[in-house]
mmCIF entry with sequence, helices, sheets and N, C-alpha, C, O atoms, coordinates in Angstrom:
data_MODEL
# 
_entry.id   MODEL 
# 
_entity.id                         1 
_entity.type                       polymer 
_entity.pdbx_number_of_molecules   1 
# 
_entity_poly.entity_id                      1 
_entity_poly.type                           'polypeptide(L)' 
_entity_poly.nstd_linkage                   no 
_entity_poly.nstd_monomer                   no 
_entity_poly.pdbx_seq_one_letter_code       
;(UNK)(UNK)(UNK)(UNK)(UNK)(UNK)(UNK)(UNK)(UNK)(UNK)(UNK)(UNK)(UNK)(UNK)(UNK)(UNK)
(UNK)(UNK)(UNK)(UNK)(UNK)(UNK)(UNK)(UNK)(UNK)(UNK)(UNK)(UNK)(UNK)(UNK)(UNK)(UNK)
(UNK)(UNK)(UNK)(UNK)(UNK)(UNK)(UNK)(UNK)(UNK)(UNK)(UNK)(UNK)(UNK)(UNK)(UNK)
;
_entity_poly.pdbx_seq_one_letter_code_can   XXXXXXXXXXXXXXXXXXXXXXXXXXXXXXXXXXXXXXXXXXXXXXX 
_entity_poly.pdbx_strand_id                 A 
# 
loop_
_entity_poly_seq.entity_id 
_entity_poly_seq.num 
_entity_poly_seq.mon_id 
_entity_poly_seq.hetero 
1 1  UNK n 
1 2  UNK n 
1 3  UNK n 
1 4  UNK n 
1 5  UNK n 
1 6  UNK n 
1 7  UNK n 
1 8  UNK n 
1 9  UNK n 
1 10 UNK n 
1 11 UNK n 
1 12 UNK n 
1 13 UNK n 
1 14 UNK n 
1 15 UNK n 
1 16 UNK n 
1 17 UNK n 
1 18 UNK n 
1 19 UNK n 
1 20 UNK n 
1 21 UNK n 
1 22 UNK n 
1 23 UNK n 
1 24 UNK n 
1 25 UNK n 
1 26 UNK n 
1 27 UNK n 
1 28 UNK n 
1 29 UNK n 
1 30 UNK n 
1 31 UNK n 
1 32 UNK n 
1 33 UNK n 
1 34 UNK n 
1 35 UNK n 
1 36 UNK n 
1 37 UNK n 
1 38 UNK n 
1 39 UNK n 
1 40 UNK n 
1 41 UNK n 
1 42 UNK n 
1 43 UNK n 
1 44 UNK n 
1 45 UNK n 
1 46 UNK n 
1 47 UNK n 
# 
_struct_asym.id          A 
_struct_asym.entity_id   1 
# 
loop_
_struct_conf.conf_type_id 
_struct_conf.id 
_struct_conf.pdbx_PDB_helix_id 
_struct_conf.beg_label_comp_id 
_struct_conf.beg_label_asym_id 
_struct_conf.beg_label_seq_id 
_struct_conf.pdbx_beg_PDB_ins_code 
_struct_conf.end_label_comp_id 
_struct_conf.end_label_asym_id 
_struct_conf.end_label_seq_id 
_struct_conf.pdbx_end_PDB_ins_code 
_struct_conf.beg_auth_comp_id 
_struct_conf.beg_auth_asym_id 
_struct_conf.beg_auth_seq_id 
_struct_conf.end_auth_comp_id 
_struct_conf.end_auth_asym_id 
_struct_conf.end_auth_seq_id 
_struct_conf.pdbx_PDB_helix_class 
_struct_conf.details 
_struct_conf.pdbx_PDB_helix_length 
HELX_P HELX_P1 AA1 UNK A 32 ? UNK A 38 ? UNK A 32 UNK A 38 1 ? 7 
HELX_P HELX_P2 AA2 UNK A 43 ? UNK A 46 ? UNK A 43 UNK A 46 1 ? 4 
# 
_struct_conf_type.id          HELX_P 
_struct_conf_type.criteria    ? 
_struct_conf_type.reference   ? 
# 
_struct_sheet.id               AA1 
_struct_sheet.type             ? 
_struct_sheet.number_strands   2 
_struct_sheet.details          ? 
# 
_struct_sheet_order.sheet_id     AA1 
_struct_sheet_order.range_id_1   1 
_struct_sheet_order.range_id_2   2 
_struct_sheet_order.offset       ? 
_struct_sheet_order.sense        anti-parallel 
# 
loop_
_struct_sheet_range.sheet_id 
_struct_sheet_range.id 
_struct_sheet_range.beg_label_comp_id 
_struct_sheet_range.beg_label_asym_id 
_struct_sheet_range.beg_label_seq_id 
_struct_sheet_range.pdbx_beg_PDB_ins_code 
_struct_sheet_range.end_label_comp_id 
_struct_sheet_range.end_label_asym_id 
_struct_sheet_range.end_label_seq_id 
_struct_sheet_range.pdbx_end_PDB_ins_code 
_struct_sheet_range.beg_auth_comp_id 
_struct_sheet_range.beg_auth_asym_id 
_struct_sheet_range.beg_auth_seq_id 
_struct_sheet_range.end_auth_comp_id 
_struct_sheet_range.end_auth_asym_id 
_struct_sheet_range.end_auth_seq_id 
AA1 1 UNK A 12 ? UNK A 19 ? UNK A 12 UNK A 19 
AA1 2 UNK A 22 ? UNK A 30 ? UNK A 22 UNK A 30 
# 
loop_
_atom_site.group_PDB 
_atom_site.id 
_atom_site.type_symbol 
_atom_site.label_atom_id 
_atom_site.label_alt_id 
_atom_site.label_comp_id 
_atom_site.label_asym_id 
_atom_site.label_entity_id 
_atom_site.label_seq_id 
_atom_site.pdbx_PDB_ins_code 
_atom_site.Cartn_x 
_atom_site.Cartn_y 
_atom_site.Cartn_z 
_atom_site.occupancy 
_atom_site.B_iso_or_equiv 
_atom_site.pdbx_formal_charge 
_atom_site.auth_seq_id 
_atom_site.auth_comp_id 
_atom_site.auth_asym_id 
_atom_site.auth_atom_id 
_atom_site.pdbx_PDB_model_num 
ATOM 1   N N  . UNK A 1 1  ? -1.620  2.520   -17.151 1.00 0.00 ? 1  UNK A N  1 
ATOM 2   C CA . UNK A 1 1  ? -0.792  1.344   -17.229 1.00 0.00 ? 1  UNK A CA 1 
ATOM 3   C C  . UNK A 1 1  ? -1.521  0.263   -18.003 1.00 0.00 ? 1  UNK A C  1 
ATOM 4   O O  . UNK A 1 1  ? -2.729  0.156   -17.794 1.00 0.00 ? 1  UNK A O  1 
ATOM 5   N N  . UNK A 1 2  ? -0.951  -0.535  -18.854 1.00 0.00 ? 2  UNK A N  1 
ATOM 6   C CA . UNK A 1 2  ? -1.568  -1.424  -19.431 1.00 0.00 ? 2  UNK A CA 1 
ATOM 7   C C  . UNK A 1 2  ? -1.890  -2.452  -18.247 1.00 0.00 ? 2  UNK A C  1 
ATOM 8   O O  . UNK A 1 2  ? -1.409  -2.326  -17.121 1.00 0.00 ? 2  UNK A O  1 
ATOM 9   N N  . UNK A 1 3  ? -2.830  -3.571  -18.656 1.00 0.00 ? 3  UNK A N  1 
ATOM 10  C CA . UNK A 1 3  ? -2.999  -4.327  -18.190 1.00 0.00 ? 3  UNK A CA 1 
ATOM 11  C C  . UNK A 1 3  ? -2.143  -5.127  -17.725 1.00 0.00 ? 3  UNK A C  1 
ATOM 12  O O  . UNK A 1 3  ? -1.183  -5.372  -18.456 1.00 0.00 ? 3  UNK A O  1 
ATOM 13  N N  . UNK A 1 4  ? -2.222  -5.900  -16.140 1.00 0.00 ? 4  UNK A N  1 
ATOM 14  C CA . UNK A 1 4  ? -1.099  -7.076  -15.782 1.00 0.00 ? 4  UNK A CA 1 
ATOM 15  C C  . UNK A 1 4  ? -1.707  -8.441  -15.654 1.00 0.00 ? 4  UNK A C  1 
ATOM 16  O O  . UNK A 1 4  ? -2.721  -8.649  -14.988 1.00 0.00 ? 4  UNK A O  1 
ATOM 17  N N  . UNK A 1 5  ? -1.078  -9.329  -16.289 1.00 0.00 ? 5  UNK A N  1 
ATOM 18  C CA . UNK A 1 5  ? -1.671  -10.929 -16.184 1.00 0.00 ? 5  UNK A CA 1 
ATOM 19  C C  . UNK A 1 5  ? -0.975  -11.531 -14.837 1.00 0.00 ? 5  UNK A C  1 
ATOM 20  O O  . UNK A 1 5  ? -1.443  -12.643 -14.595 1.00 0.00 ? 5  UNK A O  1 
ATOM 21  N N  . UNK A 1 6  ? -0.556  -11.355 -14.435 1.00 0.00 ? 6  UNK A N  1 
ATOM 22  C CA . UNK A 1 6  ? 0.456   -11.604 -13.034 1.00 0.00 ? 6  UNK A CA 1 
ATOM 23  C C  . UNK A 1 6  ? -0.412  -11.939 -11.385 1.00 0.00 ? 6  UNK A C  1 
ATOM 24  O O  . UNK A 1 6  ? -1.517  -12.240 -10.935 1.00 0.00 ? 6  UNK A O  1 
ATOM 25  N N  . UNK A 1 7  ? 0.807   -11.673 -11.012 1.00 0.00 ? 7  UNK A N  1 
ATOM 26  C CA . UNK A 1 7  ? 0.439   -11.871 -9.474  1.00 0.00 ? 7  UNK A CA 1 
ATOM 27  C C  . UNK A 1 7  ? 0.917   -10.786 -8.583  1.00 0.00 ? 7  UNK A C  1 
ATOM 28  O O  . UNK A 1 7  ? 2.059   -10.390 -8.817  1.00 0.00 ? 7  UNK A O  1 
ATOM 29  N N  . UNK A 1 8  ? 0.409   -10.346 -7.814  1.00 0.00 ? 8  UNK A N  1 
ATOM 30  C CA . UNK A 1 8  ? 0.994   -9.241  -7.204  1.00 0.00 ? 8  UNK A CA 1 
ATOM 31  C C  . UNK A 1 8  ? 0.343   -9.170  -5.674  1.00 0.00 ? 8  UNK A C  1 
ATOM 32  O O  . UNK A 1 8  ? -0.829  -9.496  -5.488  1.00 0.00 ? 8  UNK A O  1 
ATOM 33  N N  . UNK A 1 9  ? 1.029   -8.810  -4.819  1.00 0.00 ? 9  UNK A N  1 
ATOM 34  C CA . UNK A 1 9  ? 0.115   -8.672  -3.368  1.00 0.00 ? 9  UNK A CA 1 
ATOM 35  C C  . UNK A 1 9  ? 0.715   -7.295  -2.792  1.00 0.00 ? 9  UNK A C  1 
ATOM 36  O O  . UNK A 1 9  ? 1.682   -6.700  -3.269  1.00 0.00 ? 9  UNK A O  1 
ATOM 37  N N  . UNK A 1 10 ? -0.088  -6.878  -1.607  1.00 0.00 ? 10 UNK A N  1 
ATOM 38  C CA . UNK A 1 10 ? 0.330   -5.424  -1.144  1.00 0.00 ? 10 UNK A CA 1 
ATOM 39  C C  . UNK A 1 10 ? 0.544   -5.267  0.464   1.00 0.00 ? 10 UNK A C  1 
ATOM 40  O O  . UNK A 1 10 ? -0.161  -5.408  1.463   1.00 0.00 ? 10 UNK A O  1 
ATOM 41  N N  . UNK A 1 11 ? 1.647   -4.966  0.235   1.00 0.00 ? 11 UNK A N  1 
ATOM 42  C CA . UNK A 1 11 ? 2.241   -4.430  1.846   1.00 0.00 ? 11 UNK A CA 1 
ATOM 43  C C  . UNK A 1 11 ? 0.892   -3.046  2.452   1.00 0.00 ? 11 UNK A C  1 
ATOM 44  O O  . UNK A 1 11 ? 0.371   -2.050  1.949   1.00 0.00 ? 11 UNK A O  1 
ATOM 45  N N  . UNK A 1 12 ? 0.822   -3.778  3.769   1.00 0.00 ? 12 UNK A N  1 
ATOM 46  C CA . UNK A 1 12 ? -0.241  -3.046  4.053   1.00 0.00 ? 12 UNK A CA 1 
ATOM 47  C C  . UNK A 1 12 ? -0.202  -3.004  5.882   1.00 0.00 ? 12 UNK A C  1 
ATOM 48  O O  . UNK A 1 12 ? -0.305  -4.028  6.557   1.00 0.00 ? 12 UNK A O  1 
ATOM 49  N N  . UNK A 1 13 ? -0.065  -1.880  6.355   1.00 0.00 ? 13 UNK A N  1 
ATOM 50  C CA . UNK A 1 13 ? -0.273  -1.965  7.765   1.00 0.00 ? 13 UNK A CA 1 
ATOM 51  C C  . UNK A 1 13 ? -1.287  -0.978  8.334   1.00 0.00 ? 13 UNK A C  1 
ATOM 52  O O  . UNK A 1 13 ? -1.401  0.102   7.754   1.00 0.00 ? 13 UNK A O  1 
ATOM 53  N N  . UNK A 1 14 ? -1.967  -1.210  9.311   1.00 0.00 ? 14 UNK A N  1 
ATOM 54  C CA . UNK A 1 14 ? -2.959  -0.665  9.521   1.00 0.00 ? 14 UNK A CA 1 
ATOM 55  C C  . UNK A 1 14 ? -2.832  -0.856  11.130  1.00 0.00 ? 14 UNK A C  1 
ATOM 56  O O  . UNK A 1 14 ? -2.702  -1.784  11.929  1.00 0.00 ? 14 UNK A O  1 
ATOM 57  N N  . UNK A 1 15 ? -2.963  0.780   11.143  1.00 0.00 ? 15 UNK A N  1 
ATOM 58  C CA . UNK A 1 15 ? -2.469  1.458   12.904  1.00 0.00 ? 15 UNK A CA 1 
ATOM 59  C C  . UNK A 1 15 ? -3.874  2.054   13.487  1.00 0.00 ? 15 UNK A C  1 
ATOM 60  O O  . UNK A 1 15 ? -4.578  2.689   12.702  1.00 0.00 ? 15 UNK A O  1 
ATOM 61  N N  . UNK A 1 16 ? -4.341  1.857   14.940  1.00 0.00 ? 16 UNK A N  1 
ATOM 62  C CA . UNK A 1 16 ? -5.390  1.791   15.717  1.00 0.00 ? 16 UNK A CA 1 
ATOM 63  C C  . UNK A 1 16 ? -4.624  2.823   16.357  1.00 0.00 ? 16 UNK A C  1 
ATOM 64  O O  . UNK A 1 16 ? -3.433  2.840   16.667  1.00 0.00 ? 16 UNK A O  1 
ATOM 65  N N  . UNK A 1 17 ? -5.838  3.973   16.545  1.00 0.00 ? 17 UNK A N  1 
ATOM 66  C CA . UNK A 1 17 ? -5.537  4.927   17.993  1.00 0.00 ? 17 UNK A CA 1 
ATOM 67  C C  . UNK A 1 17 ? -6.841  4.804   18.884  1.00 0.00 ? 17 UNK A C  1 
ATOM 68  O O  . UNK A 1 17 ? -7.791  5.411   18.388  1.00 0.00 ? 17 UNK A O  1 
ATOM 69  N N  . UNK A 1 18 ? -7.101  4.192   20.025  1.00 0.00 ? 18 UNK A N  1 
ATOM 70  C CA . UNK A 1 18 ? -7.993  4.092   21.139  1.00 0.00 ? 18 UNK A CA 1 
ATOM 71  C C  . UNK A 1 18 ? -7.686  5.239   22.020  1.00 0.00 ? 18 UNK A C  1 
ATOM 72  O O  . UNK A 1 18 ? -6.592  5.555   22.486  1.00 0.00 ? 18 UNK A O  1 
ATOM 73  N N  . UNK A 1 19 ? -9.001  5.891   22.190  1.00 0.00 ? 19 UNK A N  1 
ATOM 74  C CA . UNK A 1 19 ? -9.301  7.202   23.574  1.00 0.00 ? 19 UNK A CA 1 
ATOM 75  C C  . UNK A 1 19 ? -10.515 6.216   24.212  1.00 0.00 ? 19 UNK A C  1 
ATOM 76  O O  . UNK A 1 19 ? -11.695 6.132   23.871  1.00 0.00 ? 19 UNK A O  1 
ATOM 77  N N  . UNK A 1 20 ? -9.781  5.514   25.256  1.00 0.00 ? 20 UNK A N  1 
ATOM 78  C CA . UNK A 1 20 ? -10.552 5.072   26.477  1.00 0.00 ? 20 UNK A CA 1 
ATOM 79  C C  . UNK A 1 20 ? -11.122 4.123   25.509  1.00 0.00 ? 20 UNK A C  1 
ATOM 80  O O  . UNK A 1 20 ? -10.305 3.639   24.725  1.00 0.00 ? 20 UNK A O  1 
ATOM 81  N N  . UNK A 1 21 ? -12.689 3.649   25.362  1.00 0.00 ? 21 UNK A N  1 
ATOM 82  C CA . UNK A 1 21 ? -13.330 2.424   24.796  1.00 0.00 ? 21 UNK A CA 1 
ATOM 83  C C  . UNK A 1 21 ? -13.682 3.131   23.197  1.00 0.00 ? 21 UNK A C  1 
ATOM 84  O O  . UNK A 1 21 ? -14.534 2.575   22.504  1.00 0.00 ? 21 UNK A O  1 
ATOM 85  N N  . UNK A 1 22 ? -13.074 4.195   22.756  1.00 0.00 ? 22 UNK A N  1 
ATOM 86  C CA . UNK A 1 22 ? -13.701 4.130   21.163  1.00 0.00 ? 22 UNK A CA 1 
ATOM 87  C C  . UNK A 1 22 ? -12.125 4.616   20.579  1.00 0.00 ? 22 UNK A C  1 
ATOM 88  O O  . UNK A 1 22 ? -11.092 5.134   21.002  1.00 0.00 ? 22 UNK A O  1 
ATOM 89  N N  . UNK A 1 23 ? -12.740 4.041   19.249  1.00 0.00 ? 23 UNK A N  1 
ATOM 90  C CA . UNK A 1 23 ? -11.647 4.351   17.629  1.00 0.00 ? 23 UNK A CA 1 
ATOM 91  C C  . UNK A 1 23 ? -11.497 5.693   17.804  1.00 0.00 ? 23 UNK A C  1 
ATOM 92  O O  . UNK A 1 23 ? -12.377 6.423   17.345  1.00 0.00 ? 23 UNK A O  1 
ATOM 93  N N  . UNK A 1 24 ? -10.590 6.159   18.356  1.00 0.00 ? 24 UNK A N  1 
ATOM 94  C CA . UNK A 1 24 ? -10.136 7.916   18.231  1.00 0.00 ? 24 UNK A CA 1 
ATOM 95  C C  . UNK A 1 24 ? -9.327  8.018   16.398  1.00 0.00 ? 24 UNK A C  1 
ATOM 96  O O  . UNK A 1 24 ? -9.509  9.052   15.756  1.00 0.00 ? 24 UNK A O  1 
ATOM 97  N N  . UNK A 1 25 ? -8.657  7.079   15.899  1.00 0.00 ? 25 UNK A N  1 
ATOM 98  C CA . UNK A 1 25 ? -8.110  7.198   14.769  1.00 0.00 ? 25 UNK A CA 1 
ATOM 99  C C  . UNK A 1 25 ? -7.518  5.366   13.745  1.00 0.00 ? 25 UNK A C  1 
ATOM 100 O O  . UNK A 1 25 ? -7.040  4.270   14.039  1.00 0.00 ? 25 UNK A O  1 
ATOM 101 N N  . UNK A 1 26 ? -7.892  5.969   12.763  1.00 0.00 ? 26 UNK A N  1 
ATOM 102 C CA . UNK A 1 26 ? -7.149  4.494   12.112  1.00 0.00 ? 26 UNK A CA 1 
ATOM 103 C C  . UNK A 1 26 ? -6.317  4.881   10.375  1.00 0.00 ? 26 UNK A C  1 
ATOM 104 O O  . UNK A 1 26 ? -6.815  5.200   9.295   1.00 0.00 ? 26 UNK A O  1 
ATOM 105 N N  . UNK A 1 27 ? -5.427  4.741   10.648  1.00 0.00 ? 27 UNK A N  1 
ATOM 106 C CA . UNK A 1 27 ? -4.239  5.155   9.330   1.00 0.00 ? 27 UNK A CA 1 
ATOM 107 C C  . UNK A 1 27 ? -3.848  3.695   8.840   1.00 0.00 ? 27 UNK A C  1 
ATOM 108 O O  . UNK A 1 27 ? -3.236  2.789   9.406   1.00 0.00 ? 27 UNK A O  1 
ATOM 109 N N  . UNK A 1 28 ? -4.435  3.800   7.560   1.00 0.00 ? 28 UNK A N  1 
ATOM 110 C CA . UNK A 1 28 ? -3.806  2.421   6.998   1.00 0.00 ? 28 UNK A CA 1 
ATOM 111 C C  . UNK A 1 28 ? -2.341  3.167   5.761   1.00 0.00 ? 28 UNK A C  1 
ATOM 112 O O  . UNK A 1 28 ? -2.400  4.141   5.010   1.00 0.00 ? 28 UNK A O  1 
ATOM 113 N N  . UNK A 1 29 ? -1.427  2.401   5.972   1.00 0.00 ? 29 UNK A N  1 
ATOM 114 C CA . UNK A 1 29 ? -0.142  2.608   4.668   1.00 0.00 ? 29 UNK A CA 1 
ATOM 115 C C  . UNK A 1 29 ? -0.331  1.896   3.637   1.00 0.00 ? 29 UNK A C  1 
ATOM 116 O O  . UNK A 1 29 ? -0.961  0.887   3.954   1.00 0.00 ? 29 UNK A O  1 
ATOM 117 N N  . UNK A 1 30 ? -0.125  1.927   2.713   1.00 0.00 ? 30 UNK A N  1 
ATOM 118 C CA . UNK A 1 30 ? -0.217  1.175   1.779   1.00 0.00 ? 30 UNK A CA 1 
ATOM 119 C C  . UNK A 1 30 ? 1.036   1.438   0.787   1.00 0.00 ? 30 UNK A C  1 
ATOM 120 O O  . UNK A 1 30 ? 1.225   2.546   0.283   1.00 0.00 ? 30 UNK A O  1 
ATOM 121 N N  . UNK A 1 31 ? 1.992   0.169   0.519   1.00 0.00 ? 31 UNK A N  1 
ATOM 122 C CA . UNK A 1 31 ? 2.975   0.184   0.098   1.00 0.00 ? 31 UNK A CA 1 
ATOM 123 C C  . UNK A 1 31 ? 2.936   0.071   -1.823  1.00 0.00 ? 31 UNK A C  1 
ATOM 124 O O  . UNK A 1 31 ? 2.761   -0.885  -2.579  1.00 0.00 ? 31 UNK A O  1 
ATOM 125 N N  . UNK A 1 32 ? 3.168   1.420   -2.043  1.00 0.00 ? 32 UNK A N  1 
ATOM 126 C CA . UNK A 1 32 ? 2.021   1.293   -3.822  1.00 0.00 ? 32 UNK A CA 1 
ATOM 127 C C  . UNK A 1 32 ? 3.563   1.390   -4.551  1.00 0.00 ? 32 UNK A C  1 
ATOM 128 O O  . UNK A 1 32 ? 3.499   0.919   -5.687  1.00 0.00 ? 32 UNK A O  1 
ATOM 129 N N  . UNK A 1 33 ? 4.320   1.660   -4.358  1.00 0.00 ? 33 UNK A N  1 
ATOM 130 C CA . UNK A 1 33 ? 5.899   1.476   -4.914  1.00 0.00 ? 33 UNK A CA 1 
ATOM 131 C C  . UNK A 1 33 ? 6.049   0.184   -5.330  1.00 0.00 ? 33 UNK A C  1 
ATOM 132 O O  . UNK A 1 33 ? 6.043   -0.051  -6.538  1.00 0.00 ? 33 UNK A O  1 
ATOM 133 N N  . UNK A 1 34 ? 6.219   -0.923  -4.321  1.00 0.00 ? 34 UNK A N  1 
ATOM 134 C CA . UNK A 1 34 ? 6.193   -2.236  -4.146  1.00 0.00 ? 34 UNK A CA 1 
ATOM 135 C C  . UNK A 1 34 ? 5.172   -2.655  -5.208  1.00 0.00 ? 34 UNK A C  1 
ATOM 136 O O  . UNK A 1 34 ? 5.250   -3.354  -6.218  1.00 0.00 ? 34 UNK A O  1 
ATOM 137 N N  . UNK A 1 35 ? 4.178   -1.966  -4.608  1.00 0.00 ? 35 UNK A N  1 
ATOM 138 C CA . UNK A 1 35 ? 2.693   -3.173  -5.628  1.00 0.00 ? 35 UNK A CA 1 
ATOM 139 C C  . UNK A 1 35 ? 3.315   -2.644  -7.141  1.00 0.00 ? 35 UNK A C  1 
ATOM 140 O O  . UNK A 1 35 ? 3.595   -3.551  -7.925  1.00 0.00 ? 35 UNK A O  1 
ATOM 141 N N  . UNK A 1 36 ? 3.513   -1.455  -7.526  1.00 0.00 ? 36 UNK A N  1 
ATOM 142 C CA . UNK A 1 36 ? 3.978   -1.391  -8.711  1.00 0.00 ? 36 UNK A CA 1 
ATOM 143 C C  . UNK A 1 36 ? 4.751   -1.988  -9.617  1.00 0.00 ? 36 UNK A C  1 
ATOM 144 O O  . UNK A 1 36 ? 4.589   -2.571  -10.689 1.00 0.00 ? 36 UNK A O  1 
ATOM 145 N N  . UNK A 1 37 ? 6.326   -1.465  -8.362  1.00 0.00 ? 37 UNK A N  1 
ATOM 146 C CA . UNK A 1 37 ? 7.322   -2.401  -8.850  1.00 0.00 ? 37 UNK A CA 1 
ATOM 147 C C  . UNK A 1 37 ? 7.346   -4.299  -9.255  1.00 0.00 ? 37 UNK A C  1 
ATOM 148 O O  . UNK A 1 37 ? 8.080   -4.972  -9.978  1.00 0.00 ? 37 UNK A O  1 
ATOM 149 N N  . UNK A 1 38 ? 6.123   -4.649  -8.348  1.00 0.00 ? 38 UNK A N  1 
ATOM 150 C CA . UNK A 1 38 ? 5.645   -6.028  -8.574  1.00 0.00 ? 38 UNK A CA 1 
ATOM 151 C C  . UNK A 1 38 ? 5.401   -6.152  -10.285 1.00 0.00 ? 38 UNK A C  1 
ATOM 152 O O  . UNK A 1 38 ? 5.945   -6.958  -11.040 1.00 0.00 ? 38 UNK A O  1 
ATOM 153 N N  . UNK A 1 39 ? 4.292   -4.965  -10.670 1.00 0.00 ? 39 UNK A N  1 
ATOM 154 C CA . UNK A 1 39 ? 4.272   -5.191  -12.004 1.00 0.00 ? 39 UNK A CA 1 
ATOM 155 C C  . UNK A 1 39 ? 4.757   -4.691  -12.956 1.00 0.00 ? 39 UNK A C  1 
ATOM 156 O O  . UNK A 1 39 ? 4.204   -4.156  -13.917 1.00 0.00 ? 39 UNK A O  1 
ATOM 157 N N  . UNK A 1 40 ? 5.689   -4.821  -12.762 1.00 0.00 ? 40 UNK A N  1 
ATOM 158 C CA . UNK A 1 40 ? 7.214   -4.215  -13.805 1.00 0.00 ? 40 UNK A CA 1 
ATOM 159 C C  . UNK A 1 40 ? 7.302   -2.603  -13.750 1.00 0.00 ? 40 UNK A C  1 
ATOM 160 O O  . UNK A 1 40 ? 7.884   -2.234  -14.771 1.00 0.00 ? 40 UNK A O  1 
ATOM 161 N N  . UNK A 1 41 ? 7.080   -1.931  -13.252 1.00 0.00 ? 41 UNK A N  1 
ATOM 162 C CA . UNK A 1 41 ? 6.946   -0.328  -13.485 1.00 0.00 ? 41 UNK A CA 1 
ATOM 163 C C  . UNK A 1 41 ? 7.782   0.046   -12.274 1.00 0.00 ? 41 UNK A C  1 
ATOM 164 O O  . UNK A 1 41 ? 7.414   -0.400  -11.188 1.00 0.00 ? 41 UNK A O  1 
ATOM 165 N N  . UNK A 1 42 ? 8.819   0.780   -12.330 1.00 0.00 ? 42 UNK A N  1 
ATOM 166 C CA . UNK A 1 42 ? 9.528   1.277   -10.830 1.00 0.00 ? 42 UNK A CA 1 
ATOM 167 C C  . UNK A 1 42 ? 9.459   3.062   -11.457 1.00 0.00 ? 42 UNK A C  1 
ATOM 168 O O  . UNK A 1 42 ? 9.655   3.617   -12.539 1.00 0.00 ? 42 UNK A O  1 
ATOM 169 N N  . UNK A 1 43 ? 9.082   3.467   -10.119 1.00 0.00 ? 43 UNK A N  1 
ATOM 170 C CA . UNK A 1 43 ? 8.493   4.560   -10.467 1.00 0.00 ? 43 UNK A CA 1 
ATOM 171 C C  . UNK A 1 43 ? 9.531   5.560   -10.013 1.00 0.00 ? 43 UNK A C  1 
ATOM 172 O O  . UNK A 1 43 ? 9.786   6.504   -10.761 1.00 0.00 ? 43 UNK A O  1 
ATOM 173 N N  . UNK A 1 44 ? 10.224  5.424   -8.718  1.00 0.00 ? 44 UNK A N  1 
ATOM 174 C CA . UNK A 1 44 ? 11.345  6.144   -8.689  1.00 0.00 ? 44 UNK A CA 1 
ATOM 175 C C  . UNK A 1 44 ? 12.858  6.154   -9.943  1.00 0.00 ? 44 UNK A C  1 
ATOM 176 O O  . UNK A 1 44 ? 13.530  7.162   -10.163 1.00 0.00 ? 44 UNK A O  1 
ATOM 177 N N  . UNK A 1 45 ? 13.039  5.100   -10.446 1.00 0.00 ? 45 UNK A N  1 
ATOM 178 C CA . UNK A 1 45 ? 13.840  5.231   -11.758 1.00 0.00 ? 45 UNK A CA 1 
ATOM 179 C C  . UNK A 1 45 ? 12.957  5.806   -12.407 1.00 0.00 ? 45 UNK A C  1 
ATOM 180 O O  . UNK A 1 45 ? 13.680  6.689   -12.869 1.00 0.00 ? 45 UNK A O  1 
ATOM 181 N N  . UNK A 1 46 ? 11.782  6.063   -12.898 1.00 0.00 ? 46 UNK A N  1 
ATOM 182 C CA . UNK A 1 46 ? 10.917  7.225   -14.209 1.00 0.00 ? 46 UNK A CA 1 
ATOM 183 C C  . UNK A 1 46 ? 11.179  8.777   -13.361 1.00 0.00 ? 46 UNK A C  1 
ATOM 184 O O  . UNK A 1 46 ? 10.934  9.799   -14.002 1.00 0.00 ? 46 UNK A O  1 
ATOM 185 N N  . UNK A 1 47 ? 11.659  8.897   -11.980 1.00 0.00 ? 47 UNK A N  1 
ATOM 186 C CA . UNK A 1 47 ? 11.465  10.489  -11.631 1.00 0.00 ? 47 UNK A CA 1 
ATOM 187 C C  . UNK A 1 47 ? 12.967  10.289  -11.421 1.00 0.00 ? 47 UNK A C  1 
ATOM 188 O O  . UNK A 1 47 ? 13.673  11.235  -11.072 1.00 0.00 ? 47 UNK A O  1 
# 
């Protein structure tokens, strides 16, 4: 992708699994459609 002069921010959620007192798991999403589509590129209209 060429370069973007812009602004763009990213949808992002980030899920905790606790077993008793420790981090059993951590899944972050990251919404990369969005961040794209932010900079002009929609990727589902190219497929």
């Amino acid at each position: 992708m060429p370069a973007f002069d812009g602004y763009a921010d990213m949808r992002v959620v980030d899920i905790y699994r606790r077993e008793g007192d420790k981090l059993a798991e951590n899944w972050i999403f990251i919404d990369l459609l969005n961040f794209l589509n932010m900079q002009g590129r929609d990727i589902l209209a190219e497929i």
